[in-house]
C-alpha positions in Angstrom: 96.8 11.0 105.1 95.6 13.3 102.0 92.7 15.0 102.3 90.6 15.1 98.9 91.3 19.0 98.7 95.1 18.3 98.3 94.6 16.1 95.7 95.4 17.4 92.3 92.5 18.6 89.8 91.8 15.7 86.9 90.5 16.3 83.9 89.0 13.6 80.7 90.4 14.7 77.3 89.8 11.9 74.6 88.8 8.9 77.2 92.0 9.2 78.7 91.7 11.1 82.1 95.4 12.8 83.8 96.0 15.4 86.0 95.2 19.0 84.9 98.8 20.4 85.5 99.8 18.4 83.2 97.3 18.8 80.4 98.1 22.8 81.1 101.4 22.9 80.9 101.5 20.0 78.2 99.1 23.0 75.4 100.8 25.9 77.1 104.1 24.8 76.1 103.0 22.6 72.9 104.5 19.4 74.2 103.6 16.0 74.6 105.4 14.7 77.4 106.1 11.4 78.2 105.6 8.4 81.0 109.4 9.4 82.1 108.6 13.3 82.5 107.1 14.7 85.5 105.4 18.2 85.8 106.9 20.0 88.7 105.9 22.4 90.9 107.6 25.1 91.7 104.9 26.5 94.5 104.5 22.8 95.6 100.9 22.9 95.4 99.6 20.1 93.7 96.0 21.7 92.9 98.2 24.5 91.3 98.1 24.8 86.9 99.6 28.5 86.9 102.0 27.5 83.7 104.3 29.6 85.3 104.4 27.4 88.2 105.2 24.8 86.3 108.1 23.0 85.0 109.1 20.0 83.7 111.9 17.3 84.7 112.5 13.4 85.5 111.9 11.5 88.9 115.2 12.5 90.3 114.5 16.6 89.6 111.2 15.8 91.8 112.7 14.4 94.7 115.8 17.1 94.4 112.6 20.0 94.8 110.8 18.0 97.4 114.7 18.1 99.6 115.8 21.8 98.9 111.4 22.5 99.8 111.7 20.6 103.4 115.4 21.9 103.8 114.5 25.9 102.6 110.8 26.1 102.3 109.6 27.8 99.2 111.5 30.3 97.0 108.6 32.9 96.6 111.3 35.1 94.3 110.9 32.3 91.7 107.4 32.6 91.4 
C-alpha cells in the first residue's frame, strides 16, 4: 500500500495538472516531453524534483532502474 507521503508532489499549470518532477525537469531542461517519456529517478524518490536527480527515458529504461535499484540498491556516487 502507498502511503500519501510517497506519493509524488502535483502541481496545476494551465488547467492541466502532472507531476512536479516532471514540470521541473521539463523548464530546467527546456523540453516538452511526451506521453512515451518517463522522468526517472535516479535517487528513486518519487517526491524528489532535484533536476539533477532527474533523467529522462522510455518505459523499458524505468523498469531496467527499478531491477539494477532492487538487485544493487542506490548508486549514491551518481548523485
Amino acid at each position: 500500500m502507498v502511503t500519501e507521503t510517497e506519493q509524488p508532489r502535483k502541481l496545476r499549470f494551465r488547467e492541466h495538472q502532472d507531476r512536479a518532477y516532471r514540470f521541473v525537469y521539463c523548464i530546467t531542461h527546456r523540453l516538452a516531453a511526451t506521453r512515451d517519456q518517463v522522468i526517472r529517478h535516479r535517487c528513486h524518490n518519487r517526491r524528489c524534483i532535484n533536476p539533477r536527480h532527474l533523467t529522462i527515458g522510455d518505459r523499458r529504461d524505468n523498469l531496467q532502474d527499478e531491477r539494477d535499484r532492487q538487485a544493487n540498491g542506490v548508486d549514491w556516487g551518481l548523485l
